[in-house]
Z-matrix of the N, CA and C atoms (Angstrom, degrees):
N
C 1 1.457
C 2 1.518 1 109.14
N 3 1.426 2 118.94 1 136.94
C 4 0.992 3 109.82 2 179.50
C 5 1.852 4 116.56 3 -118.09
N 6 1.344 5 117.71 4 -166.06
C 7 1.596 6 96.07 5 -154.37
C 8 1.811 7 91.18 6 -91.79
N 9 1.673 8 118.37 7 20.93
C 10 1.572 9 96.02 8 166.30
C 11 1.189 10 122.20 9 -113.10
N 12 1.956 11 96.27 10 17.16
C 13 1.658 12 112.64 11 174.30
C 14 1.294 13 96.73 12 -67.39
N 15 1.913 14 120.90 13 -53.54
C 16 1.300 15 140.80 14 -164.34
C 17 1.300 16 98.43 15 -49.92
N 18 1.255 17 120.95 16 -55.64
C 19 1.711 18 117.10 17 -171.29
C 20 1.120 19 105.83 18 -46.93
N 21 1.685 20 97.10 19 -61.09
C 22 1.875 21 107.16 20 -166.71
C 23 1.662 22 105.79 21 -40.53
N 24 1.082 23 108.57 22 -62.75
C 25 1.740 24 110.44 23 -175.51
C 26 1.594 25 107.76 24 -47.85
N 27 0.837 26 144.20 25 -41.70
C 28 1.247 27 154.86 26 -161.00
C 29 1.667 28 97.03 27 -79.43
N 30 1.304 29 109.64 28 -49.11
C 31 1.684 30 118.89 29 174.51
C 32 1.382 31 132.57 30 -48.59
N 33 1.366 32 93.84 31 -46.34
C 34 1.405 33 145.96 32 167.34
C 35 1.836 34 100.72 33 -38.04
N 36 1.717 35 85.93 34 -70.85
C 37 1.662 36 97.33 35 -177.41
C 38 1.431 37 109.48 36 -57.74
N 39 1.240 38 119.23 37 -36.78
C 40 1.398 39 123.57 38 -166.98
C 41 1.778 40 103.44 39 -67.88
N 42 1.260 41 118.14 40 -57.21
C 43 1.388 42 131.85 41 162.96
C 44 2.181 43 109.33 42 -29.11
N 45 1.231 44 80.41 43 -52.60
C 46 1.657 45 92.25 44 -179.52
C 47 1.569 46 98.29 45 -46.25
N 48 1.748 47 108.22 46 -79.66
C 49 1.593 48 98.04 47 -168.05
C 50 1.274 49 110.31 48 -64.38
N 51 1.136 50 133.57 49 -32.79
C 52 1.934 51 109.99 50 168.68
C 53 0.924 52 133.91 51 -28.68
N 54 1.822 53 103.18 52 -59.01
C 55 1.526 54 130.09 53 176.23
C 56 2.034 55 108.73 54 -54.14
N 57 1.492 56 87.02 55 -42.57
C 58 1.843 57 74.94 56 -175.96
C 59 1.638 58 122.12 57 -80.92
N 60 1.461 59 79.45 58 -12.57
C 61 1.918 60 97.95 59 -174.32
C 62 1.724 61 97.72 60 -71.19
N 63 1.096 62 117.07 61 -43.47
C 64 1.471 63 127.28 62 -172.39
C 65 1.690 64 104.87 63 -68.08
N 66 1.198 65 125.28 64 -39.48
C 67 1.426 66 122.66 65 164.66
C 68 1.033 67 102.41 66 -62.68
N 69 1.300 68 140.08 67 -80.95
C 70 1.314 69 129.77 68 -169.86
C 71 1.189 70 128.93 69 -18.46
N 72 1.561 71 118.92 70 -68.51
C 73 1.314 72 131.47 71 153.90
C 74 1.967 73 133.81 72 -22.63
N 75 1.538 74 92.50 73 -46.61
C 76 1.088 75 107.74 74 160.35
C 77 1.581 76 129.26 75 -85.72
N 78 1.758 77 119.32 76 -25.47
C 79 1.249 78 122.24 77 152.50
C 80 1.864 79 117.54 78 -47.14
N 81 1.225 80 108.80 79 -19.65
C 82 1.554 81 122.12 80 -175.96
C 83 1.900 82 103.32 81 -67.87
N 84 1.354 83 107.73 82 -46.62
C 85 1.263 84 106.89 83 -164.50
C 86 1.601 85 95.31 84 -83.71
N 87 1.593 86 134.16 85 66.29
C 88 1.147 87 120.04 86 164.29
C 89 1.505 88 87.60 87 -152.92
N 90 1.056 89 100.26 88 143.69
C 91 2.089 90 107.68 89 172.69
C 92 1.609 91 104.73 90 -65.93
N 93 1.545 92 83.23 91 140.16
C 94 1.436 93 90.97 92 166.27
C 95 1.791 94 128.85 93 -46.35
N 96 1.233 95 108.22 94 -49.43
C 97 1.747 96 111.40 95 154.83
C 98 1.676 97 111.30 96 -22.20
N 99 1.270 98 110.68 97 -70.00
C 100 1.457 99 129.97 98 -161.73
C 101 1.562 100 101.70 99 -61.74
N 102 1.437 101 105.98 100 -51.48
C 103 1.423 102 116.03 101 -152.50
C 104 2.208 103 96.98 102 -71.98
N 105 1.458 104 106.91 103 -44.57
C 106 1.799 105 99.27 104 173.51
C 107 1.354 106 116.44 105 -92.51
N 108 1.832 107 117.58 106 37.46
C 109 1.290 108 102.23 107 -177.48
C 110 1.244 109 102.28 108 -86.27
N 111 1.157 110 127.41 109 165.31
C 112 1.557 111 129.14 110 158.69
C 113 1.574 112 118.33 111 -91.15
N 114 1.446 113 117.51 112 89.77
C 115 1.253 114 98.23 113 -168.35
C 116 1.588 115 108.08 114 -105.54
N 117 1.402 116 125.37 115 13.92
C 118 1.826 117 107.69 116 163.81
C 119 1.598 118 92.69 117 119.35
N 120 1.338 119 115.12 118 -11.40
C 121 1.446 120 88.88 119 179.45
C 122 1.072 121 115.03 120 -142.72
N 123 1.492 122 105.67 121 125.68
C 124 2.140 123 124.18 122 -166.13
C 125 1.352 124 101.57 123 100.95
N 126 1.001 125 89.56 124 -111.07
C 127 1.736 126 118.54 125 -171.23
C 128 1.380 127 116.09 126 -93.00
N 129 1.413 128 110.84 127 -8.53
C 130 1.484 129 114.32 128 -175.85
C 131 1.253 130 110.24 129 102.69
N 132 1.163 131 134.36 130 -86.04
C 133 1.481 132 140.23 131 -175.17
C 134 1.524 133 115.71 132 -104.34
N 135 1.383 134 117.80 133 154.44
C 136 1.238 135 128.83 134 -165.76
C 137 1.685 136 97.29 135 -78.88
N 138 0.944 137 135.45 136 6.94
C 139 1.686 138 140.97 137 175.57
C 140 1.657 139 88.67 138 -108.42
N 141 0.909 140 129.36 139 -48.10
C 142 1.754 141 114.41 140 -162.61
C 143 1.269 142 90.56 141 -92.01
N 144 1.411 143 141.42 142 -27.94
C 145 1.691 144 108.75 143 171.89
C 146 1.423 145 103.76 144 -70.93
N 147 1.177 146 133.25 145 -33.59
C 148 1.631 147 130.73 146 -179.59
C 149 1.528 148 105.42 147 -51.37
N 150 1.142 149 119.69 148 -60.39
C 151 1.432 150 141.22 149 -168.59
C 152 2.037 151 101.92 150 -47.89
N 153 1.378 152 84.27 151 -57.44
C 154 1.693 153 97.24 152 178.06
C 155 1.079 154 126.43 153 -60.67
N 156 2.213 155 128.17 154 -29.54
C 157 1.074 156 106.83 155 176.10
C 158 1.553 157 93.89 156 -96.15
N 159 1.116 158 124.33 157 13.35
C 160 2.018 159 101.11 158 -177.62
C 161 1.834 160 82.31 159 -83.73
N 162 1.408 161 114.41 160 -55.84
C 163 1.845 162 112.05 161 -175.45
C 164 1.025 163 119.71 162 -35.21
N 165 1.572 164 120.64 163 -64.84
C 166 1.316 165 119.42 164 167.29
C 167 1.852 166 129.34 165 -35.62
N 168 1.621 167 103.62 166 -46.58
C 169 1.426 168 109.11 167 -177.98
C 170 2.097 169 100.95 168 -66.24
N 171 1.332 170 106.74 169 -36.56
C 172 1.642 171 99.19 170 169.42
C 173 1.501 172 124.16 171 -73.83
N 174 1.551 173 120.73 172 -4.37
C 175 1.129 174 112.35 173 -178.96
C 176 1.424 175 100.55 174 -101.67
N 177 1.372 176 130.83 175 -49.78
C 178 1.464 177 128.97 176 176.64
C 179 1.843 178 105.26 177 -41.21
N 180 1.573 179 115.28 178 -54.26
C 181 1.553 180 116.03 179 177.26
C 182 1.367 181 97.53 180 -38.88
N 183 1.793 182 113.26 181 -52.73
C 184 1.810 183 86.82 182 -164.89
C 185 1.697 184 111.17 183 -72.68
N 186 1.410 185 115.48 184 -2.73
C 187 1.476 186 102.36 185 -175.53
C 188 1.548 187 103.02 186 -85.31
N 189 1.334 188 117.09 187 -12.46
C 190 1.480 189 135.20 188 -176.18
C 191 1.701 190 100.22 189 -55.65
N 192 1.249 191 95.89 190 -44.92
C 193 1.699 192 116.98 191 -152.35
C 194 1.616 193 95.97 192 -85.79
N 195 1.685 194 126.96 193 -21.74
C 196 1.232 195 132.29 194 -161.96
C 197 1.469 196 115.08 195 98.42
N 198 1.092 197 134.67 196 -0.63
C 199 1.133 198 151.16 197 -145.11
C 200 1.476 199 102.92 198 -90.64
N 201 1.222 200 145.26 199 141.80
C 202 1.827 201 120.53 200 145.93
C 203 1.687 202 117.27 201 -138.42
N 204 1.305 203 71.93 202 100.53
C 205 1.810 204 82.88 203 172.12
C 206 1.231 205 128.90 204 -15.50
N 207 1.212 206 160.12 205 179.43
C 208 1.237 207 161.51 206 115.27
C 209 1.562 208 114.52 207 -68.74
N 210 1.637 209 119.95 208 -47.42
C 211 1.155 210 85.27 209 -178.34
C 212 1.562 211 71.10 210 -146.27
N 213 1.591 212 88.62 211 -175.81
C 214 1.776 213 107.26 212 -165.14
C 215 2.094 214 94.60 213 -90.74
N 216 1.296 215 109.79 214 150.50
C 217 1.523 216 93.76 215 158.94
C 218 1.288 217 126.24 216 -91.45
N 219 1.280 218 119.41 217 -173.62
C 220 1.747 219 104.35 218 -155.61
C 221 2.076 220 86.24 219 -151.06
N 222 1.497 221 90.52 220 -176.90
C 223 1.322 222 114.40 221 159.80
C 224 1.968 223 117.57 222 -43.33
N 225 1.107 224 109.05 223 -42.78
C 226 1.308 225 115.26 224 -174.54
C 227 1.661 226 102.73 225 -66.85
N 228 1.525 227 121.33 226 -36.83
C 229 1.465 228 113.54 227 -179.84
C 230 1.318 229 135.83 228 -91.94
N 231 1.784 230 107.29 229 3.40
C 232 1.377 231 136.37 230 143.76
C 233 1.549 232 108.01 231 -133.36
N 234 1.500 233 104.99 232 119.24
C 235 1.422 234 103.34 233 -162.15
C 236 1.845 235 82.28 234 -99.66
N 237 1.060 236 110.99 235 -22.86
C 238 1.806 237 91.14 236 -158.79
C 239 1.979 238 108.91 237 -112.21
N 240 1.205 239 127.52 238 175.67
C 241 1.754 240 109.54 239 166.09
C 242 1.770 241 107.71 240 -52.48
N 243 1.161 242 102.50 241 -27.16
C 244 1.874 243 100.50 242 -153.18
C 245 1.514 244 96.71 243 -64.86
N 246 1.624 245 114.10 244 -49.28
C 247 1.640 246 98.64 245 -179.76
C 248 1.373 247 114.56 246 -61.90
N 249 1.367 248 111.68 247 -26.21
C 250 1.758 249 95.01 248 -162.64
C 251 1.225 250 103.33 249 -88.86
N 252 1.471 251 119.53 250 -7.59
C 253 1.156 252 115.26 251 157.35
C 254 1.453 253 150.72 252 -70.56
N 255 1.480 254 94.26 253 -5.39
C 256 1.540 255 104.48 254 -161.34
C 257 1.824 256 80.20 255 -123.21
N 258 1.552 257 133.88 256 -13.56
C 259 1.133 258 106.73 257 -162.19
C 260 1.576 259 87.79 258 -113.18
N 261 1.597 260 147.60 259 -8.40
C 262 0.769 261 141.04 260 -177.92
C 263 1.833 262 109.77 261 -61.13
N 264 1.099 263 104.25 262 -64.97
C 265 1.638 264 117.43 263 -170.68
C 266 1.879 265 104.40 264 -42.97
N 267 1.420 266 97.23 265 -24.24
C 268 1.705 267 95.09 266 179.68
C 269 1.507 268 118.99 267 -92.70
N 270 1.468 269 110.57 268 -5.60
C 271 1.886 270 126.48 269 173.78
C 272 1.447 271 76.61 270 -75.82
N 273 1.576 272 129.43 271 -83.96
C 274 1.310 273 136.31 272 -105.79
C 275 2.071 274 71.71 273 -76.92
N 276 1.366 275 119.66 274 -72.19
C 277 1.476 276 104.50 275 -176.96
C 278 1.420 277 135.87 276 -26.26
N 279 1.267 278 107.89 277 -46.90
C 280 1.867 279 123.56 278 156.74
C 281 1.166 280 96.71 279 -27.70
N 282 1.416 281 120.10 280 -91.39
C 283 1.399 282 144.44 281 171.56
C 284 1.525 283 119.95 282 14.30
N 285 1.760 284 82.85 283 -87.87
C 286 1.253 285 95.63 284 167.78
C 287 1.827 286 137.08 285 -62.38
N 288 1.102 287 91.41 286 -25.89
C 289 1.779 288 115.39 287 175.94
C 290 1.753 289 100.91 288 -66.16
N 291 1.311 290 122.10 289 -53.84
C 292 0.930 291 111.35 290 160.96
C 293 1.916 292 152.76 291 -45.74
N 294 1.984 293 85.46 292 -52.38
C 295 1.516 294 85.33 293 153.26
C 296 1.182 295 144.30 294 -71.47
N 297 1.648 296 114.20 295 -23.06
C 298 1.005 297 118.50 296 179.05
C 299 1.607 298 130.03 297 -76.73
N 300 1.918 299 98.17 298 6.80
C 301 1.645 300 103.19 299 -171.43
C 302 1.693 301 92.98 300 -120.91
N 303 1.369 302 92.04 301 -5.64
C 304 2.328 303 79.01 302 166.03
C 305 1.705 304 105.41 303 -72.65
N 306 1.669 305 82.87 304 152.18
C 307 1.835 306 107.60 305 170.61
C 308 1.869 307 86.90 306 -94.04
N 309 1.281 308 77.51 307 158.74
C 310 1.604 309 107.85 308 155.20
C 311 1.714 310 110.77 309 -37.32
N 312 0.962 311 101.26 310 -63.41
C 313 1.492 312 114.20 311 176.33
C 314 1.401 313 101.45 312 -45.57
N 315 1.464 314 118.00 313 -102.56
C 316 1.297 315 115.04 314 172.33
C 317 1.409 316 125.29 315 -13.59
N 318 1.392 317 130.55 316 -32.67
C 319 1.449 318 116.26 317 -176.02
C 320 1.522 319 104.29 318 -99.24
N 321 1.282 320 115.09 319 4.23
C 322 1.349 321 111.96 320 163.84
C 323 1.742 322 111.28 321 -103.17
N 324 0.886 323 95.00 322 -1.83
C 325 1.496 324 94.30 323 177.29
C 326 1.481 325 130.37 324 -75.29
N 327 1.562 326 129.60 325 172.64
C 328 1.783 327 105.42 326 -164.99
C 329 1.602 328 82.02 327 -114.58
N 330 1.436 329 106.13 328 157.53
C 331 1.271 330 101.46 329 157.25
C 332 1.824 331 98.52 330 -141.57
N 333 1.392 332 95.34 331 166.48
C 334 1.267 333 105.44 332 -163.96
C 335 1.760 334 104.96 333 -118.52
N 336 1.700 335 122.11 334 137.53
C 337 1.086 336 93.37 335 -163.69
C 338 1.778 337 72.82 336 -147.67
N 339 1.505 338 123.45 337 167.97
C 340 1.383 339 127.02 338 169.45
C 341 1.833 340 101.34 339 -99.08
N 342 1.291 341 112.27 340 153.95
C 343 1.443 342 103.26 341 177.77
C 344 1.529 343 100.01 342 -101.79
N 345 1.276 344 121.42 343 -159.34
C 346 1.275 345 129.62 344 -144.02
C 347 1.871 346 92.70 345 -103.53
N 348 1.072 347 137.58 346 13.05
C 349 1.462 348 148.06 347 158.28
C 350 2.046 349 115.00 348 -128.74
N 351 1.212 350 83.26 349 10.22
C 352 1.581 351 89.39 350 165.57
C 353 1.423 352 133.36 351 107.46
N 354 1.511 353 81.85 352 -27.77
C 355 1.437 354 97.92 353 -170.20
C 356 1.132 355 117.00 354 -66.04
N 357 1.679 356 132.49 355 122.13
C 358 1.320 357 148.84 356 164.66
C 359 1.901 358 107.38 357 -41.19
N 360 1.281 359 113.71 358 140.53
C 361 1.344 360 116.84 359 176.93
C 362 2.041 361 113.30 360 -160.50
N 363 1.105 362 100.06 361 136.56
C 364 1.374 363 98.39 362 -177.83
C 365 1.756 364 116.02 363 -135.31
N 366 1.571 365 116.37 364 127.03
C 367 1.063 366 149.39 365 -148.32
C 368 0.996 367 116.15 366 -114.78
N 369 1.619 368 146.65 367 174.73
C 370 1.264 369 159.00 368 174.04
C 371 1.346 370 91.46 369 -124.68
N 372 1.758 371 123.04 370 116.57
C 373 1.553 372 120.62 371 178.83
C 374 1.517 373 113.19 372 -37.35
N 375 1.495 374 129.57 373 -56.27
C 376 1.239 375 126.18 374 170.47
C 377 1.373 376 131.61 375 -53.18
N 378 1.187 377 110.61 376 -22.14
C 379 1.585 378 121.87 377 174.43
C 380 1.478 379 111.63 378 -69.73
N 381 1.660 380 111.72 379 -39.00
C 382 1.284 381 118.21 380 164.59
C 383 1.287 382 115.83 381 -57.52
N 384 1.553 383 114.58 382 -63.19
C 385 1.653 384 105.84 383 -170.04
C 386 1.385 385 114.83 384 -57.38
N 387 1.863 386 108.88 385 -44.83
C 388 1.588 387 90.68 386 -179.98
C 389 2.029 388 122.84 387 -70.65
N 390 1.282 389 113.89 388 5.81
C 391 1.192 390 124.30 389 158.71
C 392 1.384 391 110.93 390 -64.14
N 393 1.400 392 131.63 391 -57.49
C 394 1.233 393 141.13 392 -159.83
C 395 1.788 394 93.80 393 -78.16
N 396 1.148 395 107.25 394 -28.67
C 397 2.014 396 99.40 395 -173.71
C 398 1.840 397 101.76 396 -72.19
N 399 1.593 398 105.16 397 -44.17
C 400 1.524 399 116.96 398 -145.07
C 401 1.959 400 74.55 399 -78.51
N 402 1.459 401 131.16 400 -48.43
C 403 1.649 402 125.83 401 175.94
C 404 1.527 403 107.81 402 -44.69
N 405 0.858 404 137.94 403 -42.84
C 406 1.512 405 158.01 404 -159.43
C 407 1.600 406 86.04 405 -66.19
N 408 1.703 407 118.74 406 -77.35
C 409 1.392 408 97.75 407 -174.07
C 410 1.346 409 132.12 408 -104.13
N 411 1.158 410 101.20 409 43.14
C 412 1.572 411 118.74 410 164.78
C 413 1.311 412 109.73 411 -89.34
N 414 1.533 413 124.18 412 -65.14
C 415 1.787 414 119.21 413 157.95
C 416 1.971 415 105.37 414 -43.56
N 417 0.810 416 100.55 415 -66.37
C 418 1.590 417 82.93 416 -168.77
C 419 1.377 418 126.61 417 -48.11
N 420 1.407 419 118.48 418 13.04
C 421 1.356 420 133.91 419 -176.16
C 422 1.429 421 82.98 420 -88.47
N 423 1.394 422 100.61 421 -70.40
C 424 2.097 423 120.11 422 -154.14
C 425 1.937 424 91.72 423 -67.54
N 426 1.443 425 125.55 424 -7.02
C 427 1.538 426 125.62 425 167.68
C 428 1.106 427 98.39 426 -59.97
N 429 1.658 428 106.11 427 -82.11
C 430 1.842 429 112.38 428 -174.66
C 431 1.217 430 139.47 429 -40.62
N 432 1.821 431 106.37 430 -27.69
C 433 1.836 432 124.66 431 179.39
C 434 1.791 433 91.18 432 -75.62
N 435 1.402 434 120.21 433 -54.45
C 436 1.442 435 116.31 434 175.02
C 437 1.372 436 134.19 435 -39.60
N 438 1.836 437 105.09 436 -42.23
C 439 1.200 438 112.36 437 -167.78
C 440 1.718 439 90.09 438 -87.58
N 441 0.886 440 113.66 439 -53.68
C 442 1.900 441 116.62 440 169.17
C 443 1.496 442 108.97 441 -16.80
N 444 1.337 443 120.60 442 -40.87
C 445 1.568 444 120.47 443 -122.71
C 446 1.829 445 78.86 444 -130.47
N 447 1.217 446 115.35 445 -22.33
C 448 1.585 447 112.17 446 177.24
C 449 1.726 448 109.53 447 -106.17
N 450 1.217 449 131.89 448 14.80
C 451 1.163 450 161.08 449 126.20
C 452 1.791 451 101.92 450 107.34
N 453 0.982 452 106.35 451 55.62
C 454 1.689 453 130.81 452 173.17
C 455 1.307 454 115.80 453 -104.96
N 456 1.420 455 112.64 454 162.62
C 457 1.714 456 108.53 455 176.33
C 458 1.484 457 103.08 456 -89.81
N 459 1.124 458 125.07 457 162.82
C 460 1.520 459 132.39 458 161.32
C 461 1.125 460 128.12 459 -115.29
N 462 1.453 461 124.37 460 153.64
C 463 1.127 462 148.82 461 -141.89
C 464 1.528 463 102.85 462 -73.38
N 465 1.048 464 145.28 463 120.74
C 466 1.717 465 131.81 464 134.24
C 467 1.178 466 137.56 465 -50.10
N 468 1.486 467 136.39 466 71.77
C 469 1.363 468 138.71 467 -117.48
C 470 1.704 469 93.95 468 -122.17
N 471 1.467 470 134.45 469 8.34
C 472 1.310 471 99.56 470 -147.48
C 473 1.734 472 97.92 471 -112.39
N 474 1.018 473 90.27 472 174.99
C 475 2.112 474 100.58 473 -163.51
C 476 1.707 475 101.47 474 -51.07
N 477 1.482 476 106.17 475 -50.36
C 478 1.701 477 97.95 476 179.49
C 479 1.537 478 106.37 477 -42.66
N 480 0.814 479 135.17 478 -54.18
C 481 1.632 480 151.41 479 -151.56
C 482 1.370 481 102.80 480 -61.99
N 483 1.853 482 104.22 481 -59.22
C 484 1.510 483 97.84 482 -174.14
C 485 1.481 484 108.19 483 -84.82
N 486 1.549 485 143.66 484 -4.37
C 487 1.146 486 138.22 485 155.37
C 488 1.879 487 113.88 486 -68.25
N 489 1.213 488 126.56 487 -2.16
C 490 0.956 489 126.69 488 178.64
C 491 2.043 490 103.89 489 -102.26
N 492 1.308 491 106.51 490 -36.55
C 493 1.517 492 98.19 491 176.06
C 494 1.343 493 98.25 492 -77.00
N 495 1.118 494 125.91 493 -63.30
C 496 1.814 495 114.46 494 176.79
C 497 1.353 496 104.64 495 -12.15
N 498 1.297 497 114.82 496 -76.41
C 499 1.475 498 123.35 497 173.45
C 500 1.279 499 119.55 498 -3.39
N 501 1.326 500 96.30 499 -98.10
C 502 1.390 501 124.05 500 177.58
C 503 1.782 502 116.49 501 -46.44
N 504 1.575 503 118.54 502 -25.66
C 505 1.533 504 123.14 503 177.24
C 506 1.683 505 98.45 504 -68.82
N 507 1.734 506 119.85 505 -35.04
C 508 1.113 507 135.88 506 -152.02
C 509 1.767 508 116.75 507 -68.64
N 510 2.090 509 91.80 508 -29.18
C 511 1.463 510 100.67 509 -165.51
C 512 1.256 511 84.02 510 -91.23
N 513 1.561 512 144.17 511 -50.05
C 514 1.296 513 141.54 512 -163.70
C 515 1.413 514 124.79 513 -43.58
């Protein structure tokens, strides 16, 4: 691996909070009705798949760290947009704070973490993070069908897109 894998991952992360920042935004244009219904797909409601990938991105950090949760957090520990709004932007910074202080070494390194039913599991640090990026836009698929389907606009989330505003922030 060389050190423009390190960037890439780090880029990667950066891409992540755009991408989730951009749902969010677009989670905005749906009524509250719409936005906690449970309608059958994921997580049920377009607030608990939101809820689930910011949790998930804080529980993998703690497996980042060596850490292993017991359990994942959920809807119940931000019940409304306002928490997950105000507590998301401080995962995705973690996040990034984190990748951006691994060596080479470290991201080749394994770490071993138990998941949230016990089970022992062992990883290549990078194998984890790019797990946690490639999870990231798998919900943000079932975000946009939600916000679609609760009669909101949706997000334009995809990597061309945010390598093109980079861009454009770059000449300014």
């Amino acid at each position: 691996m060389t050190n423009v894998f390190h960037l890439h991952l780090r880029e990667m992360c950066e891409y992540l909070r755009w991408a989730d920042h951009q749902s969010m935004l677009a989670a905005r244009t749906v009524t509250d009705d719409a936005y906690y219904k449970d309608v059958g797909i994921s997580f049920g409601s377009l607030h608990k798949v939101l809820v689930h990938n910011m949790a998930i991105q804080w529980l993998w950090l703690c497996r980042f760290r060596g850490e292993s949760p017991k359990r994942c957090e959920d809807h119940t520990d931000y019940p409304t947009r306002m928490a997950l709004e105000q507590r998301w932007p401080l995962v995705h910074a973690a996040l990034i704070d984190f990748v951006g202080h691994q060596s080479q070494q470290a991201l080749q390194s394994v770490v071993t973490y138990h998941d949230t039913r016990d089970e022992s599991h062992t990883l290549p640090l990078r194998d984890m993070i790019l797990h946690l990026i490639d999870h990231g836009s798998y919900h943000r698929g079932q975000i946009n069908t939600l916000i679609k389907r609760g009669g909101g606009t949706p997000s334009h989330i995809n990597y061309r897109l945010w390598c093109i505003e980079k861009a454009k922030h770059k000449m300014s």
